[in-house]
CHARMM internal coordinates of N, CA and C (Angstrom, degrees):
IC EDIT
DIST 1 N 1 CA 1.4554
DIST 1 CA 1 C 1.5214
ANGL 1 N 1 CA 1 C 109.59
DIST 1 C 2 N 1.4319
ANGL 1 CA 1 C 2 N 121.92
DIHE 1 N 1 CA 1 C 2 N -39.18
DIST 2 N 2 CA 0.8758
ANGL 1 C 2 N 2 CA 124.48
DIHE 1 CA 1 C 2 N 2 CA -162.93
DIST 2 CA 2 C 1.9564
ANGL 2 N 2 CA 2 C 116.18
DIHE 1 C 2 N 2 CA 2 C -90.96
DIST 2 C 3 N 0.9948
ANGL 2 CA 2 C 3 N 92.66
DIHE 2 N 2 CA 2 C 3 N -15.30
DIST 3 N 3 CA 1.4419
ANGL 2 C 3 N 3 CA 111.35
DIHE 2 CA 2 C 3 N 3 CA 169.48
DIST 3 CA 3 C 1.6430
ANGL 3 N 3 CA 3 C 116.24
DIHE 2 C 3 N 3 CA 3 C -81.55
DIST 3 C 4 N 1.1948
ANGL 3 CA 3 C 4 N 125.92
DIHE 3 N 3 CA 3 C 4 N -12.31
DIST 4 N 4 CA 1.5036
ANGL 3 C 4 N 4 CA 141.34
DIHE 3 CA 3 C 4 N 4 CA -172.25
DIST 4 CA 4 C 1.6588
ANGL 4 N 4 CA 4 C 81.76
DIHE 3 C 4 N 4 CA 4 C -102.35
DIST 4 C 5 N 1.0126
ANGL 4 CA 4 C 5 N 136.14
DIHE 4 N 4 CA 4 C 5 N 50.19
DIST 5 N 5 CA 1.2291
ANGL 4 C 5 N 5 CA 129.56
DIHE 4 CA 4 C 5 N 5 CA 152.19
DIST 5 CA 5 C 1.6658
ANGL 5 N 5 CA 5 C 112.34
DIHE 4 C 5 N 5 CA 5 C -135.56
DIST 5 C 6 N 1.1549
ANGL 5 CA 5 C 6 N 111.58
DIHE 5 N 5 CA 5 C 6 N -28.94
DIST 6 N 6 CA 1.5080
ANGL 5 C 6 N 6 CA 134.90
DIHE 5 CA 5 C 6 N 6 CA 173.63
DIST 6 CA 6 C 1.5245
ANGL 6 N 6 CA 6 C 100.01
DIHE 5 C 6 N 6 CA 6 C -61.43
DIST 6 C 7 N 1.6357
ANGL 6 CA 6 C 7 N 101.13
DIHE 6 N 6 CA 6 C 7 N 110.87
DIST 7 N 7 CA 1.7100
ANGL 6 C 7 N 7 CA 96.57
DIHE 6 CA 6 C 7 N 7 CA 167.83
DIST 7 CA 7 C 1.3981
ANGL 7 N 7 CA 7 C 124.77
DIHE 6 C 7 N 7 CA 7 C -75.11
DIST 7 C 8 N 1.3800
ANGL 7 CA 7 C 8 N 127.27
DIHE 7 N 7 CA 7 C 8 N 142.78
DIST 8 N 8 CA 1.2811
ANGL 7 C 8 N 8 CA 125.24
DIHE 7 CA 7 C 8 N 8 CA -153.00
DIST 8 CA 8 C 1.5196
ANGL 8 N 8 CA 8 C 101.51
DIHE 7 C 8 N 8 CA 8 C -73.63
DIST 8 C 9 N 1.3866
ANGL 8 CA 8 C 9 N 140.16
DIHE 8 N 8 CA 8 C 9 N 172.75
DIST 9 N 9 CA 1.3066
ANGL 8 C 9 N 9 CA 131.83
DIHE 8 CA 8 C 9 N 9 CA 176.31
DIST 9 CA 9 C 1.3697
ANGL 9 N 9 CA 9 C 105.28
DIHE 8 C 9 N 9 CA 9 C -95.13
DIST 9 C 10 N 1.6104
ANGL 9 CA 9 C 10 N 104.74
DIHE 9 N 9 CA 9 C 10 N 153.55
DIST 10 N 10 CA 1.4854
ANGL 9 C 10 N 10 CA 145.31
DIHE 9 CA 9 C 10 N 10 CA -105.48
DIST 10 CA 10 C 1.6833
ANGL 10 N 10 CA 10 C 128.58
DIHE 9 C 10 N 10 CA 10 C -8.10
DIST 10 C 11 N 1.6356
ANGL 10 CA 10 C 11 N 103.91
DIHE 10 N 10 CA 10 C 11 N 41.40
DIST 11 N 11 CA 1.5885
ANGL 10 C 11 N 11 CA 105.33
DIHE 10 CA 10 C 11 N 11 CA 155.38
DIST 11 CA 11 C 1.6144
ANGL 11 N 11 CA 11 C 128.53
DIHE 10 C 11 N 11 CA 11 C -94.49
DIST 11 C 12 N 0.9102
ANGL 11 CA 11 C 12 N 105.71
DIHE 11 N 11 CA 11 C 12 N 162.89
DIST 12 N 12 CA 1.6717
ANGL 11 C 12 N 12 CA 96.51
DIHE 11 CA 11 C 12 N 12 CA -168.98
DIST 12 CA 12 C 1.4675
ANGL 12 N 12 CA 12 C 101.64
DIHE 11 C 12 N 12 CA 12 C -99.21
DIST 12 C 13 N 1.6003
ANGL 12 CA 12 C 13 N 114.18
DIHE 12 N 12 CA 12 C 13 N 129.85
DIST 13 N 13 CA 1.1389
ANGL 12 C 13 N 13 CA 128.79
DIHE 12 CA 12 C 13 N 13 CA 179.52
DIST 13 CA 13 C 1.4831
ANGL 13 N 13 CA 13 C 118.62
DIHE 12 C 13 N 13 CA 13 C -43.13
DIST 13 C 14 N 1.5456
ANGL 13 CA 13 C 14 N 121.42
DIHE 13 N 13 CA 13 C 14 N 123.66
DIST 14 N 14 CA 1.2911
ANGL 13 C 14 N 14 CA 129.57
DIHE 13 CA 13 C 14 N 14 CA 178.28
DIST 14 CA 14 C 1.5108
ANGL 14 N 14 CA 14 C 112.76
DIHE 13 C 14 N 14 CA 14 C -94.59
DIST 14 C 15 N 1.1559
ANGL 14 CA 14 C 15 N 116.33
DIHE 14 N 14 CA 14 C 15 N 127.98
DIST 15 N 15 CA 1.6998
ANGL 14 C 15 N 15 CA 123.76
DIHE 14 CA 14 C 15 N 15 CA 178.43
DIST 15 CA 15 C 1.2772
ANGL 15 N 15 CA 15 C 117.04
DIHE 14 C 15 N 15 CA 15 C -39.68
DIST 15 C 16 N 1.1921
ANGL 15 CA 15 C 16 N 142.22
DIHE 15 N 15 CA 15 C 16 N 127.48
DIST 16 N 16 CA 1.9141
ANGL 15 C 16 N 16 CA 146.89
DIHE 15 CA 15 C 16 N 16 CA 156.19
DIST 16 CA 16 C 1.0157
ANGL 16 N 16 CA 16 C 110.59
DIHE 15 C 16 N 16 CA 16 C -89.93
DIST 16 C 17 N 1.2656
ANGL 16 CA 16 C 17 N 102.71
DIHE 16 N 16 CA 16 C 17 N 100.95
DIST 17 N 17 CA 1.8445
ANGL 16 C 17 N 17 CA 124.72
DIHE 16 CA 16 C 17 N 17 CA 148.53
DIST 17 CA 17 C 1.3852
ANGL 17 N 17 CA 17 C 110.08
DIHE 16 C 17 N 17 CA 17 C -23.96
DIST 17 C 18 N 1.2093
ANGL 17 CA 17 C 18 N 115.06
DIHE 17 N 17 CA 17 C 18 N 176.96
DIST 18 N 18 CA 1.2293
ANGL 17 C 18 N 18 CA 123.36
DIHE 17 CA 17 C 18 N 18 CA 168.42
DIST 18 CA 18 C 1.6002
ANGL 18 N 18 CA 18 C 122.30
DIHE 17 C 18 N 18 CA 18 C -107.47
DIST 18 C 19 N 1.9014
ANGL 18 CA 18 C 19 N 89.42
DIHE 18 N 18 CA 18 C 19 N -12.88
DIST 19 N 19 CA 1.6106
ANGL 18 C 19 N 19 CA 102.04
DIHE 18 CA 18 C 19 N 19 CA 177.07
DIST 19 CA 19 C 1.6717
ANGL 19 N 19 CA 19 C 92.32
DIHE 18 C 19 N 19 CA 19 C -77.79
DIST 19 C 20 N 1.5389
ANGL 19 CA 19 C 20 N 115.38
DIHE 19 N 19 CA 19 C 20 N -51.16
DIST 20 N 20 CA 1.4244
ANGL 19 C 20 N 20 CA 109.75
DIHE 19 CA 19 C 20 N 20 CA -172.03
DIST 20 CA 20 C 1.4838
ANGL 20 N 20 CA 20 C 129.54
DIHE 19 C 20 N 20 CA 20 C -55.65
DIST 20 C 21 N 1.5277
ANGL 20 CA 20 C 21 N 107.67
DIHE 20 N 20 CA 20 C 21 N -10.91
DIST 21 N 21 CA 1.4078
ANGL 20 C 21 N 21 CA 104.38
DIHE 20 CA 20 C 21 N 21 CA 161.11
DIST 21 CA 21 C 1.1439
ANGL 21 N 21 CA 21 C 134.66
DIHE 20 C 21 N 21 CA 21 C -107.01
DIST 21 C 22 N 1.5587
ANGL 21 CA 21 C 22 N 114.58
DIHE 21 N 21 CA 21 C 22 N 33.90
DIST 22 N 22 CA 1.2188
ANGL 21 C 22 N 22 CA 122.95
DIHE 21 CA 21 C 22 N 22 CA 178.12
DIST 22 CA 22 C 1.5886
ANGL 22 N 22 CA 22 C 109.60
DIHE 21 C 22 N 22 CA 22 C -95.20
DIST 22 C 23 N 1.6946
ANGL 22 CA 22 C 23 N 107.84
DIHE 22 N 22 CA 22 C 23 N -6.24
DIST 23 N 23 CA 1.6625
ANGL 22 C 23 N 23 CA 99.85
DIHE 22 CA 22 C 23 N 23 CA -173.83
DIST 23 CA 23 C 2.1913
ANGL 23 N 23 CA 23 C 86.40
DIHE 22 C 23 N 23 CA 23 C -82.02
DIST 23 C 24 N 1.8252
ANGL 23 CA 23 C 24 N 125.69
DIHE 23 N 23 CA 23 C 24 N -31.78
DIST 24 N 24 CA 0.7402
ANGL 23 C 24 N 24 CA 121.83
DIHE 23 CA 23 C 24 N 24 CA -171.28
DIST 24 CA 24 C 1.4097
ANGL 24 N 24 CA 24 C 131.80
DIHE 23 C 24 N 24 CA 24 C -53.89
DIST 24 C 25 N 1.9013
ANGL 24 CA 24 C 25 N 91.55
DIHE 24 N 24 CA 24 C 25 N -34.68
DIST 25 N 25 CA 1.7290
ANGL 24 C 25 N 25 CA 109.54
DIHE 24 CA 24 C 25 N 25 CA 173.98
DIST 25 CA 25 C 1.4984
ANGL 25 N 25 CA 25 C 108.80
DIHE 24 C 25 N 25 CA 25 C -64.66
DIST 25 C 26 N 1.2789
ANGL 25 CA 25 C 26 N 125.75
DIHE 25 N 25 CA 25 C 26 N -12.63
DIST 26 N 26 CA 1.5098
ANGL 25 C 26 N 26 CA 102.49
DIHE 25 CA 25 C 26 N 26 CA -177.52
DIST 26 CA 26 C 1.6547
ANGL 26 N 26 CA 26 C 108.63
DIHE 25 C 26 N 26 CA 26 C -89.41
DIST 26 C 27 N 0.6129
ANGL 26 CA 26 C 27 N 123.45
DIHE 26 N 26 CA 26 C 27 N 13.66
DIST 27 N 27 CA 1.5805
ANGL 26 C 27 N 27 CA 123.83
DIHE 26 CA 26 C 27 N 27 CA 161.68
DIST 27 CA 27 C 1.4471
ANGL 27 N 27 CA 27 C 109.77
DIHE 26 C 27 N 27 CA 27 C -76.96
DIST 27 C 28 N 1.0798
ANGL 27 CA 27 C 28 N 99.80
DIHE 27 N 27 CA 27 C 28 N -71.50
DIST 28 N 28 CA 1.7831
ANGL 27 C 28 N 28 CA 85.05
DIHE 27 CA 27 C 28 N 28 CA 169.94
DIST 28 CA 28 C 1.2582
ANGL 28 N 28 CA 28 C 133.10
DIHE 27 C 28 N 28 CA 28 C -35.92
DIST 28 C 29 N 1.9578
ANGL 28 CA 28 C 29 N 107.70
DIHE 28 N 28 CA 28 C 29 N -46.83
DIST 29 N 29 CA 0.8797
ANGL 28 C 29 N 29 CA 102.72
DIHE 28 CA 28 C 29 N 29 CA 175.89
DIST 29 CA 29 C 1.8352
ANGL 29 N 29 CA 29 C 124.57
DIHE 28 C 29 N 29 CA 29 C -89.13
DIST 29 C 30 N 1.3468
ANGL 29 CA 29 C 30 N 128.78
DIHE 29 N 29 CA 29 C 30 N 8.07
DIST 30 N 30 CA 1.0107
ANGL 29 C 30 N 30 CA 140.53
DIHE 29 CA 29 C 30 N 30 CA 161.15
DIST 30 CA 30 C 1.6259
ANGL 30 N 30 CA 30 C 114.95
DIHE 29 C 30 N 30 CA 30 C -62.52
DIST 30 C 31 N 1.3889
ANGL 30 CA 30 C 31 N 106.02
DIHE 30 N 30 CA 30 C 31 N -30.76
DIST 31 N 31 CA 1.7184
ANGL 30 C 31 N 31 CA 116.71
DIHE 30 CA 30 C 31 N 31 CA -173.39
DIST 31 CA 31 C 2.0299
ANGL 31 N 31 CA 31 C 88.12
DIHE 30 C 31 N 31 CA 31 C -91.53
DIST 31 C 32 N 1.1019
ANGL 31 CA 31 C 32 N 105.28
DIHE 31 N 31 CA 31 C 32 N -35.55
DIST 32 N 32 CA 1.9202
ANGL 31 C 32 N 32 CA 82.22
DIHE 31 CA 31 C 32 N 32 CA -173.77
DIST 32 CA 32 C 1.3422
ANGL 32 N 32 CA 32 C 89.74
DIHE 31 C 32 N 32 CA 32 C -65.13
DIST 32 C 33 N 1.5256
ANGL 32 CA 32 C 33 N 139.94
DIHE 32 N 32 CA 32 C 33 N -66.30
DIST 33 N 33 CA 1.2518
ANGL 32 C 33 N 33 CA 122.41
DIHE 32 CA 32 C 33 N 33 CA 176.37
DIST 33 CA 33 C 1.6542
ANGL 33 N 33 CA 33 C 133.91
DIHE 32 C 33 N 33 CA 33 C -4.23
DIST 33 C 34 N 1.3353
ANGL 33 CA 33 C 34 N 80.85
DIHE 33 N 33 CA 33 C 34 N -62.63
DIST 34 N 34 CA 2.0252
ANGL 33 C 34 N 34 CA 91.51
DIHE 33 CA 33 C 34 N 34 CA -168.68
DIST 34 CA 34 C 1.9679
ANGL 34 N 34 CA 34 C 95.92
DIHE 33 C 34 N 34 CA 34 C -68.20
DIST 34 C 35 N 1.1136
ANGL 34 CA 34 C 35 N 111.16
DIHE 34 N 34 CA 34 C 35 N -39.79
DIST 35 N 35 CA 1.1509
ANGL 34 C 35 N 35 CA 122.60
DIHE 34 CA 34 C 35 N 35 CA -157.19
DIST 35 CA 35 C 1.8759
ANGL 35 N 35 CA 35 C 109.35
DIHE 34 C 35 N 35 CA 35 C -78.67
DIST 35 C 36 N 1.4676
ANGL 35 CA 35 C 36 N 101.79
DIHE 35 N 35 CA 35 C 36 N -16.99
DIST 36 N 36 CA 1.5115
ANGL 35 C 36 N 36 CA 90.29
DIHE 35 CA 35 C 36 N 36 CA 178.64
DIST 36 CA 36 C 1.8924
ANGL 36 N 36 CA 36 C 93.73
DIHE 35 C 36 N 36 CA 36 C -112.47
DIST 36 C 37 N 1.0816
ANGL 36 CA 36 C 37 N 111.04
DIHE 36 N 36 CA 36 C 37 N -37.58
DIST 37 N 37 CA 2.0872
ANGL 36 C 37 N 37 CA 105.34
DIHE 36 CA 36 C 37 N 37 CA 157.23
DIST 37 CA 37 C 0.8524
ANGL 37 N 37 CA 37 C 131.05
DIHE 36 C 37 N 37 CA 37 C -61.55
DIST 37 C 38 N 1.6754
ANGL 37 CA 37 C 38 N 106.38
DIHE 37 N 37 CA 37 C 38 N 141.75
DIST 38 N 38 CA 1.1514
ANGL 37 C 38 N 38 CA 124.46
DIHE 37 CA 37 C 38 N 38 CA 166.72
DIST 38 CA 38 C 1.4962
ANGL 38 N 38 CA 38 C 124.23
DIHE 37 C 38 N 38 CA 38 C -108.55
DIST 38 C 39 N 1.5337
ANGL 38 CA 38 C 39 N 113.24
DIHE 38 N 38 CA 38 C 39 N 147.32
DIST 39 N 39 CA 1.3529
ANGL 38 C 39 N 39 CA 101.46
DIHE 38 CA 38 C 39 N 39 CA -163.70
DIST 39 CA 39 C 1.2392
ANGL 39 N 39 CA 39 C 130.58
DIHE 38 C 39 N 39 CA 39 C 85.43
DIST 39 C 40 N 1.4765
ANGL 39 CA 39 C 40 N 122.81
DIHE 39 N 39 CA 39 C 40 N 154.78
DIST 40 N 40 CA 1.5893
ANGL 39 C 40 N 40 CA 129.15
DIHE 39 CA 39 C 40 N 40 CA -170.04
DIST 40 CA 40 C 1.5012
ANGL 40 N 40 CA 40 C 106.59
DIHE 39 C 40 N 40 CA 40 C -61.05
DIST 40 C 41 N 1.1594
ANGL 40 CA 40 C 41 N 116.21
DIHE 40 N 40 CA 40 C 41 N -25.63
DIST 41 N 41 CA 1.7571
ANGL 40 C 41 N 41 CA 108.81
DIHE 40 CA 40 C 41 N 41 CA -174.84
DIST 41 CA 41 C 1.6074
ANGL 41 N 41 CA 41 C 100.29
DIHE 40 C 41 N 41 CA 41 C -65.99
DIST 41 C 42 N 1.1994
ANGL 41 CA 41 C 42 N 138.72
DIHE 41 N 41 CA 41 C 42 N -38.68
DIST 42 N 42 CA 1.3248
ANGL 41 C 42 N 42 CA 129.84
DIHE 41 CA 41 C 42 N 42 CA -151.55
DIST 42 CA 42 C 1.6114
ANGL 42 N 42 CA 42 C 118.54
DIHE 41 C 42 N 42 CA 42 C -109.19
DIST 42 C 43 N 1.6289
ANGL 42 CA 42 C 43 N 99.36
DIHE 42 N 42 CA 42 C 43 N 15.62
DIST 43 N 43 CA 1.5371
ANGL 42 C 43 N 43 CA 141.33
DIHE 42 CA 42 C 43 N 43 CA -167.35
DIST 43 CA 43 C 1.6536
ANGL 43 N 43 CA 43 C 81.55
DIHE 42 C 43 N 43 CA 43 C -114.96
DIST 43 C 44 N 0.9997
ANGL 43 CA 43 C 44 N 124.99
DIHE 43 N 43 CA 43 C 44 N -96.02
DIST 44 N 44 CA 1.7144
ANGL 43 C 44 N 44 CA 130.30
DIHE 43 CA 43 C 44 N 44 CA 179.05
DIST 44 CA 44 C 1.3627
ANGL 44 N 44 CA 44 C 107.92
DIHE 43 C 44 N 44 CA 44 C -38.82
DIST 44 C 45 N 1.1720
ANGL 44 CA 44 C 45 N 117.02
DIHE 44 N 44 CA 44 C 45 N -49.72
DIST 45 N 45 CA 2.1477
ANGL 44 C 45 N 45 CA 100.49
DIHE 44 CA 44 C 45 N 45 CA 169.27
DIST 45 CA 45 C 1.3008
ANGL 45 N 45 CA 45 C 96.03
DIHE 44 C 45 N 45 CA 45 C -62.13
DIST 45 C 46 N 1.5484
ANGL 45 CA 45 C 46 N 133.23
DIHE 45 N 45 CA 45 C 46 N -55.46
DIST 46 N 46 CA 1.6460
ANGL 45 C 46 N 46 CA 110.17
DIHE 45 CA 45 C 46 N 46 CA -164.26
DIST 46 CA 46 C 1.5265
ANGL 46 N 46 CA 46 C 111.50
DIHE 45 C 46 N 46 CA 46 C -46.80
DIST 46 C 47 N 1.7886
ANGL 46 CA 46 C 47 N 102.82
DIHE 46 N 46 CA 46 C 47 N -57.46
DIST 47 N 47 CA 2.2234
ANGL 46 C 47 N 47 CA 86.87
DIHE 46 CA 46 C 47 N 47 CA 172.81
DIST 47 CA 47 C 0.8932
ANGL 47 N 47 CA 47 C 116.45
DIHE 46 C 47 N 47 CA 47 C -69.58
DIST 47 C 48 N 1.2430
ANGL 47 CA 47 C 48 N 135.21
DIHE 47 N 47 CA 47 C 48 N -10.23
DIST 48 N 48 CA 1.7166
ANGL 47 C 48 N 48 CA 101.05
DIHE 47 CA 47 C 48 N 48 CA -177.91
DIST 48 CA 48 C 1.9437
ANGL 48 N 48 CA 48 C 96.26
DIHE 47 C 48 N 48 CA 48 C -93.81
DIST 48 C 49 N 1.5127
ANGL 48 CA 48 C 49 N 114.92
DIHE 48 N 48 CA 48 C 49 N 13.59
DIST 49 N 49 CA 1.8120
ANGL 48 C 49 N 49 CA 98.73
DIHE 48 CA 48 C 49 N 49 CA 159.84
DIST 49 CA 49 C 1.4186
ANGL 49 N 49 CA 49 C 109.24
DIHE 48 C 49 N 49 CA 49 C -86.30
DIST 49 C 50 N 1.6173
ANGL 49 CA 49 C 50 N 110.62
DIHE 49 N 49 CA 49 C 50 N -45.73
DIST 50 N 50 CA 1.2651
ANGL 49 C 50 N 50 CA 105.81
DIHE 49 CA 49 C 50 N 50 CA 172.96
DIST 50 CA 50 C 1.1437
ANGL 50 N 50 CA 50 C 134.63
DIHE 49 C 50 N 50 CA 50 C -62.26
DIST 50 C 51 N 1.3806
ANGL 50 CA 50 C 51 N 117.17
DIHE 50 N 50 CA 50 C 51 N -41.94
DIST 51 N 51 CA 1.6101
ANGL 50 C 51 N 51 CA 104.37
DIHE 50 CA 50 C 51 N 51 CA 155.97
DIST 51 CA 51 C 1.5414
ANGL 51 N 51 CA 51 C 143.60
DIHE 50 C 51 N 51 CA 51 C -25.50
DIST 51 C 52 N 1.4608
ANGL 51 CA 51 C 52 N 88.10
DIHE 51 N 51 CA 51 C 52 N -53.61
DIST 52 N 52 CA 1.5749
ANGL 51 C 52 N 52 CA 106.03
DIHE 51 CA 51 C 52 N 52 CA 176.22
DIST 52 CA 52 C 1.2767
ANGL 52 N 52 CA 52 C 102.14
DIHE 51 C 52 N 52 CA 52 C -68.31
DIST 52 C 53 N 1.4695
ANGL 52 CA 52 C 53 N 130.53
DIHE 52 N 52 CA 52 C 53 N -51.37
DIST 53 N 53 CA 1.8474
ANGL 52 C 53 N 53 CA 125.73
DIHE 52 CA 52 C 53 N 53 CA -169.15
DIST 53 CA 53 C 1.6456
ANGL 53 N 53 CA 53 C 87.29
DIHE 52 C 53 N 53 CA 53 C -60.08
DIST 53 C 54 N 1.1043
ANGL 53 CA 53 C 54 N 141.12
DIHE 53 N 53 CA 53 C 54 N -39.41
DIST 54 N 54 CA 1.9256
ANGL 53 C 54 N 54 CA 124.74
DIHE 53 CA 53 C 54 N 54 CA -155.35
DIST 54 CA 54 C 1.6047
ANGL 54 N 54 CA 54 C 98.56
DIHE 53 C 54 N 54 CA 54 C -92.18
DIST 54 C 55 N 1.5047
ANGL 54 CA 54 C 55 N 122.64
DIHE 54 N 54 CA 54 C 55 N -26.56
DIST 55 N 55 CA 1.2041
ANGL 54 C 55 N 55 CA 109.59
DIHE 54 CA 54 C 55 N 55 CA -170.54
DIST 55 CA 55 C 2.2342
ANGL 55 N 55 CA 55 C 93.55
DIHE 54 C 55 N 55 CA 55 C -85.84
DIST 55 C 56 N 1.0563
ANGL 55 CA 55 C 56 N 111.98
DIHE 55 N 55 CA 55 C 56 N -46.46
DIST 56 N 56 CA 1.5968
ANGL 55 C 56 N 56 CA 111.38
DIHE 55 CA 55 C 56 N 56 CA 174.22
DIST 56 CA 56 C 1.3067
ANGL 56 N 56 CA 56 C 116.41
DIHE 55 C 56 N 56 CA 56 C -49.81
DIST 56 C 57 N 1.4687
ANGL 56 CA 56 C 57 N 129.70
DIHE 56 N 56 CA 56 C 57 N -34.15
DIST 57 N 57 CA 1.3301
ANGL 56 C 57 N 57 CA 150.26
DIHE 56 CA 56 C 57 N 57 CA 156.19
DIST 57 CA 57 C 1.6429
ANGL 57 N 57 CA 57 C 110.06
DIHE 56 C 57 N 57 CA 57 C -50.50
DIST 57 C 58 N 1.1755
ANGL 57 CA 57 C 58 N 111.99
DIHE 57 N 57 CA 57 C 58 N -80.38
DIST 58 N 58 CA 1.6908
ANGL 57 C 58 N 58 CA 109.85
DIHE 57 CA 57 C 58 N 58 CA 178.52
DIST 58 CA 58 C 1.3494
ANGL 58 N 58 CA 58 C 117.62
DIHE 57 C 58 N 58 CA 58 C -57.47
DIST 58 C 59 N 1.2702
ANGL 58 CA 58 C 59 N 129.73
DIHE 58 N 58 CA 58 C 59 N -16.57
DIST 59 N 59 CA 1.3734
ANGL 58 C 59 N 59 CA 133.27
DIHE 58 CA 58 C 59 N 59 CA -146.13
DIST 59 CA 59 C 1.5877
ANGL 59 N 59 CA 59 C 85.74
DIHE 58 C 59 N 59 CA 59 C -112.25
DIST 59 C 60 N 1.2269
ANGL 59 CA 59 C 60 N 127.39
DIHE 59 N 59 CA 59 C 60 N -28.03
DIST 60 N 60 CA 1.5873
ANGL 59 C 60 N 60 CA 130.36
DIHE 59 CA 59 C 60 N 60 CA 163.14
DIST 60 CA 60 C 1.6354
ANGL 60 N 60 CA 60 C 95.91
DIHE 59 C 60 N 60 CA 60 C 79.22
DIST 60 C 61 N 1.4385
ANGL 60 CA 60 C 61 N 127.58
DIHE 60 N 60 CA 60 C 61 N 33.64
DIST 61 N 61 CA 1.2642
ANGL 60 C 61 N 61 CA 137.48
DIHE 60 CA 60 C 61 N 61 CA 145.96
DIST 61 CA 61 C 1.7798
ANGL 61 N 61 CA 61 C 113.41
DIHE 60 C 61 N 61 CA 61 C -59.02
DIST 61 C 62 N 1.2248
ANGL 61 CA 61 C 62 N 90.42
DIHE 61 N 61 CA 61 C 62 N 140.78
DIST 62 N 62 CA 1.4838
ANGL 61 C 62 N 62 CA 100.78
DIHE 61 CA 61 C 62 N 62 CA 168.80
DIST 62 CA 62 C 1.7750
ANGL 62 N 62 CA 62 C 119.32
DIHE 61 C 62 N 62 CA 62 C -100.94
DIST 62 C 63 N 0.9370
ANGL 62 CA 62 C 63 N 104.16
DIHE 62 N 62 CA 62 C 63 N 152.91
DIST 63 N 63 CA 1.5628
ANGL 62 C 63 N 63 CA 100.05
DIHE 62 CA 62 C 63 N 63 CA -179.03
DIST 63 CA 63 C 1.3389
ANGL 63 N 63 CA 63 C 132.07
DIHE 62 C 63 N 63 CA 63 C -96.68
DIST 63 C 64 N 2.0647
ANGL 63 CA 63 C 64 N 97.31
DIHE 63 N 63 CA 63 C 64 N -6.47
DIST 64 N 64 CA 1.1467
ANGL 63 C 64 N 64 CA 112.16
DIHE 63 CA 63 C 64 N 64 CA -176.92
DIST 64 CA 64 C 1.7391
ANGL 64 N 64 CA 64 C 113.39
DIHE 63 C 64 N 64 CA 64 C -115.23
DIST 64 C 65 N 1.5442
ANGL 64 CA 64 C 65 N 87.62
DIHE 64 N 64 CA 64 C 65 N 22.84
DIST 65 N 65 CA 1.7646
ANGL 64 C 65 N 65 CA 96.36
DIHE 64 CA 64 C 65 N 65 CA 144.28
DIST 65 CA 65 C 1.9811
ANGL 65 N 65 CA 65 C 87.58
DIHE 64 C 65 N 65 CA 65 C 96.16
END
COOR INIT
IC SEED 1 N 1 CA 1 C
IC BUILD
């Protein structure tokens, strides 16, 4: 997810919203997840946050509607 922000080389850097980095913030918050659970349940909420931030990310949805 977080690499889909990195412009590829020799394209010219495109501006980030603040809506567009909200698919980026869930990485962080995917790791407080894992990090305050225990057990496979809180392993399966961490992917299914990241999932959602890479598919909202690629899919070039906004979050702010």
């Amino acid at each position: 997810i977080l690499t889909t922000y990195v412009p590829l080389r020799g394209s010219t850097p495109r501006a980030v919203t603040s809506c567009a980095v909200m698919s980026g913030l869930l990485v962080p918050g995917a790791a407080l997840v894992l990090n305050d659970g225990t057990g496979m349940l809180s392993g399966a909420i961490a992917l299914g946050i990241l999932a959602l931030g890479l598919v909202q990310r690629l899919s070039g949805t906004s979050v702010c509607g």
